[in-house]
C-alpha positions in Angstrom: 35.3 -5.7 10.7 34.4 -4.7 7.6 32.0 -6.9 5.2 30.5 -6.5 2.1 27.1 -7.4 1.4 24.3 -7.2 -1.6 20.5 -6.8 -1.8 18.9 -8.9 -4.9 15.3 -9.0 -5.4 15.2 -12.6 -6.6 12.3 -14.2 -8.9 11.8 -11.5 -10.6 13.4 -9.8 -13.7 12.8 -6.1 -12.8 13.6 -4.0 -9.1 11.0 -4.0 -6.4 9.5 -7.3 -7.9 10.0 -11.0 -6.3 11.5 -11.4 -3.1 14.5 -9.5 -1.7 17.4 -11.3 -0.2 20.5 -10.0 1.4 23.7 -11.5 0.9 27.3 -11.5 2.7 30.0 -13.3 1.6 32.5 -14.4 4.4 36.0 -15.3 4.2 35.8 -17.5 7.7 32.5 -18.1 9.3 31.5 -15.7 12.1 29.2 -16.9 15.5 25.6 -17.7 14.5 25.0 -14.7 17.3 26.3 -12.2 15.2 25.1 -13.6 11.6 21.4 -13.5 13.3 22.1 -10.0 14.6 23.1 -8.8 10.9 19.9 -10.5 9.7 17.9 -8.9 12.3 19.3 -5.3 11.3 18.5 -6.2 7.4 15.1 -6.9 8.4 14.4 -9.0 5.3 12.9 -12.6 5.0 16.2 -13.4 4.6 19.8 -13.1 4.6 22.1 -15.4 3.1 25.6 -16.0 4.2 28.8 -18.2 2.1 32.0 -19.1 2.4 34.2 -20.2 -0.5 35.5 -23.6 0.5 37.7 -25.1 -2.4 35.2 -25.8 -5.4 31.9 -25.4 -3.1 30.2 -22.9 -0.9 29.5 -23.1 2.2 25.7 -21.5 2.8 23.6 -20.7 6.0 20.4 -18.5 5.8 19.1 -16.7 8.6 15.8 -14.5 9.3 15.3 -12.0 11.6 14.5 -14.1 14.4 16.4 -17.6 13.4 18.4 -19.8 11.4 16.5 -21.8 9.0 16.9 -25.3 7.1 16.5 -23.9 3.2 16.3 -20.7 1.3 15.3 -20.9 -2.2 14.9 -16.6 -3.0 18.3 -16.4 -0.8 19.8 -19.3 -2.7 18.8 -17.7 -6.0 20.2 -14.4 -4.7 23.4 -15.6 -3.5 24.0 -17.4 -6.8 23.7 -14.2 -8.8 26.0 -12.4 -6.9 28.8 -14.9 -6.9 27.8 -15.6 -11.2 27.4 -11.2 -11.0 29.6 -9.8 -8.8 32.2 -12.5 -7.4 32.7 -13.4 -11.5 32.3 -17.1 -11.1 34.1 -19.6 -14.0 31.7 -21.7 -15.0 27.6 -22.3 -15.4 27.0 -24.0 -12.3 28.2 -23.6 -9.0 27.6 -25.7 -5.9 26.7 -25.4 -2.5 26.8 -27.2 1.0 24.0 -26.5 3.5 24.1 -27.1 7.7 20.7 -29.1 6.8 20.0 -29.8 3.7 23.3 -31.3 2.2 24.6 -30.6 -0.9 22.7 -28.1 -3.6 23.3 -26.4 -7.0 22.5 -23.8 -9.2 22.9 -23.5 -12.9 23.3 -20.5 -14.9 20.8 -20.8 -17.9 21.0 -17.1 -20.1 19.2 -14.9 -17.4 17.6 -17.2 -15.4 19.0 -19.3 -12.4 17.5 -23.0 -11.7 18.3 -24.1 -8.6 18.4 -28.0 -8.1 16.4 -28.9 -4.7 14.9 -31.9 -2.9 11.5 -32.9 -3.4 8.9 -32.9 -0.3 5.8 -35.1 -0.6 2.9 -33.3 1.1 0.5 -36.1 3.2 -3.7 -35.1 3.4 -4.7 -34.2 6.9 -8.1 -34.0 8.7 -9.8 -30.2 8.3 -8.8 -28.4 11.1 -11.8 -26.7 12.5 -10.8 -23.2 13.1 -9.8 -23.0 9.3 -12.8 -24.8 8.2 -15.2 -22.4 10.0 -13.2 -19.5 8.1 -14.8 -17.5 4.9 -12.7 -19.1 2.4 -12.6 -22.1 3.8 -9.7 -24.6 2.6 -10.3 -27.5 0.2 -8.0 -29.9 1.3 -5.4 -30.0 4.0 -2.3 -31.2 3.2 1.5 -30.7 5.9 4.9 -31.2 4.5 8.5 -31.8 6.5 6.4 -31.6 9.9 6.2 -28.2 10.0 4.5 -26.8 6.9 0.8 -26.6 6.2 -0.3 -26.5 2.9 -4.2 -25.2 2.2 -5.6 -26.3 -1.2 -8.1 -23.3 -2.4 -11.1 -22.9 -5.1 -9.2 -21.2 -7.4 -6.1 -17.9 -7.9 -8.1 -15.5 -7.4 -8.9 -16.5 -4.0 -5.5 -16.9 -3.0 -4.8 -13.3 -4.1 -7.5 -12.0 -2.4 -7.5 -13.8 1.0 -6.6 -11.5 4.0 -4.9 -13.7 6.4 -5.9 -13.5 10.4 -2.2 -13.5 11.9 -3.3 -14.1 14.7 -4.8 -17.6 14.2 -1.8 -18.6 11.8 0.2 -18.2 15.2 -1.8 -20.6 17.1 -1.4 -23.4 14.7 1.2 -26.1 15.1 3.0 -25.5 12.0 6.3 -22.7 11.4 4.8 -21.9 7.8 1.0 -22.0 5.8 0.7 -21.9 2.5 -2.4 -21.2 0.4 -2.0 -22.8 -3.0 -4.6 -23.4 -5.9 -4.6 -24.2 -9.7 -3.6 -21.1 -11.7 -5.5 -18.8 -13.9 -2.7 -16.7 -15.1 -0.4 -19.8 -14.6 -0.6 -23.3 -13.5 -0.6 -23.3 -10.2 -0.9 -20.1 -7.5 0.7 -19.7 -3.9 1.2 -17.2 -0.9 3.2 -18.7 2.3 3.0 -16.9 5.6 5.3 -17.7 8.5 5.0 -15.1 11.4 6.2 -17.5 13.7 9.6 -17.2 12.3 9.6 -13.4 11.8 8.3 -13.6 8.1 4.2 -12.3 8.2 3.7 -12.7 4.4 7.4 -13.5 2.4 6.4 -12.4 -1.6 8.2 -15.2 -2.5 9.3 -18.7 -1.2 11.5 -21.0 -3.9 11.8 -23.8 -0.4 7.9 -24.8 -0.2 8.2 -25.2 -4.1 10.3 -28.3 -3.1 6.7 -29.4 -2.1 4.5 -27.7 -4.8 6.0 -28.5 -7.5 5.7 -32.4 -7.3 2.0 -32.1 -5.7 0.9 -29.9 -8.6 3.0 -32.3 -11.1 0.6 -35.3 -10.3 -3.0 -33.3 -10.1 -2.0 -31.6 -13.6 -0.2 -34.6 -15.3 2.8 -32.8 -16.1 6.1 -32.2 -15.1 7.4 -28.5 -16.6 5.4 -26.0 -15.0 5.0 -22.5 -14.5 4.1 -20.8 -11.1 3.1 -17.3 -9.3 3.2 -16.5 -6.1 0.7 -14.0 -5.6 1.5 -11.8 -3.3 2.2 -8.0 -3.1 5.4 -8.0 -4.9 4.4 -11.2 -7.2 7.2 -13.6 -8.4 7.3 -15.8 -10.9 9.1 -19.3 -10.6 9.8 -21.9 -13.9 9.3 -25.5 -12.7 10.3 -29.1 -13.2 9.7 -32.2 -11.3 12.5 -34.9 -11.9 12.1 -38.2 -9.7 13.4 -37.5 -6.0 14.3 -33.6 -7.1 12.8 -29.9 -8.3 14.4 -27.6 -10.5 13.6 -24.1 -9.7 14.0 -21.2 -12.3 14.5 -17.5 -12.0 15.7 -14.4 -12.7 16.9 -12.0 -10.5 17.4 -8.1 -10.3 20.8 -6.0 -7.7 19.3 -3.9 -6.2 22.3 -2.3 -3.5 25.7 -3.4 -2.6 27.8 -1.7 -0.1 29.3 -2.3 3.1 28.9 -2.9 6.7 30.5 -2.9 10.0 30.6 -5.0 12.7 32.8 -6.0 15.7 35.2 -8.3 15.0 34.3 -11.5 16.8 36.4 -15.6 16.9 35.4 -17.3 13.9 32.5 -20.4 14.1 33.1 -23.7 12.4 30.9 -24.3 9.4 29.1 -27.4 10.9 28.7 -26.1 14.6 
């Protein structure tokens, strides 16, 4: 079997910026077994997968290791190549998720804004092996019961913090996130999830679902702009709007080709 497939580096309006995502589009679903063994051979946070189904796409996301809920970068991506590539008629296309229900994306000029859920993050107790570390969190904050959010002093420190894998395993969370108020934007971020095959992802549009309302009250405003600060660096446009986020971007093709795999039954959509 023969599929195509596309590698965007989304957030990001130049190559080897943002976050890269790999995308195959599907004309029938394929087992999860051999969607996770594709993602495994990409080897990227990511890879998104779609199937045109009437007026909607259907839309899974997979790391290396598993299937996750929600993608933002892989969202962004996929949305570029079916606006890009796929020629899509019309500024806003929209998806269904396993997880996450329905989603959208609208084409503004250059940019893609994605149109997500918003994630109220709850204040925790410090948790002592953090609190005894050098940079030693602020405030402790978890989201969706499996994210950890660690309020800093300040960007530079959230640029400059070298993360200890090793204790990020042992916590009981799939992701951490360092976040603090911006100096070169309003409000800095780096997630790692090594857990879930991701050490350090450059950039993370799905803990923005979270973010972007937490920063929205502490800053009194609801357009903002945010970094996430890592290696790569990507930059994400931001609005809070009652129960939702928009999440702007740009994004950059970086490949397209083709690969090949054996041809296996196809997989319902909702299985």
């Amino acid at each position: 079997m023969k599929l195509n497939i596309f590698q965007v580096d989304a957030f990001t309006n130049k190559a080897f910026g943002g976050n890269p995502a790999a995308v195959v589009p599907l004309d029938a679903w394929l087992p999860d077994e051999v969607m996770l063994n594709i993602a495994a051979e990409n080897n990227l946070a990511e890879t998104a997968f779609f199937v045109k189904n009437g007026d909607v796409y259907e839309l899974c996301w997979f790391t290396p290791t598993c299937e996750i809920e929600l993608c933002g970068h892989a969202t962004l991506a996929s949305s570029y190549v079916i606006f890009e590539e796929l020629g899509h008629d019309g500024d806003t296309i929209r998806f269904t998720t396993r997880h996450r229900g329905e989603l959208s994306v609208t084409k503004t000029g250059d940019r893609y804004v994605l149109d997500f859920p918003s994630f109220q993050m709850r204040a925790i107790d410090p948790i002592a092996e953090l609190a005894a570390a050098e940079h030693a969190p602020l405030e402790y904050f978890e989201s969706q019961g499996n994210m950890l959010f660690l309020v800093l002093d300040g960007e530079s420190t959230v640029r400059e913090l070298q993360p200890n894998f090793r204790l990020i395993e042992q916590l009981p969370y799939r992701e951490v996130i360092i976040t603090a108020k911006g100096e070169t934007c309003d409000f800095a971020s780096r997630m790692f999830a090594p857990k879930i095959g991701i050490p350090e992802d450059p950039v993370t549009g799905a803990i923005h679902c979270s973010l972007i309302p937490f920063w929205a009250e502490r800053l009194g405003k609801t357009e903002l702009f945010a970094r996430q600060v890592s290696a790569r660096g990507g930059e994400l446009f931001c609005e809070h709007v009652g129960d939702r986020v928009k999440i702007g971007g740009n994004a950059v093709l970086y490949l397209k080709g083709e690969i090949y795999v054996e041809a296996a039954g196809e997989k319902s959509f909702a299985a």
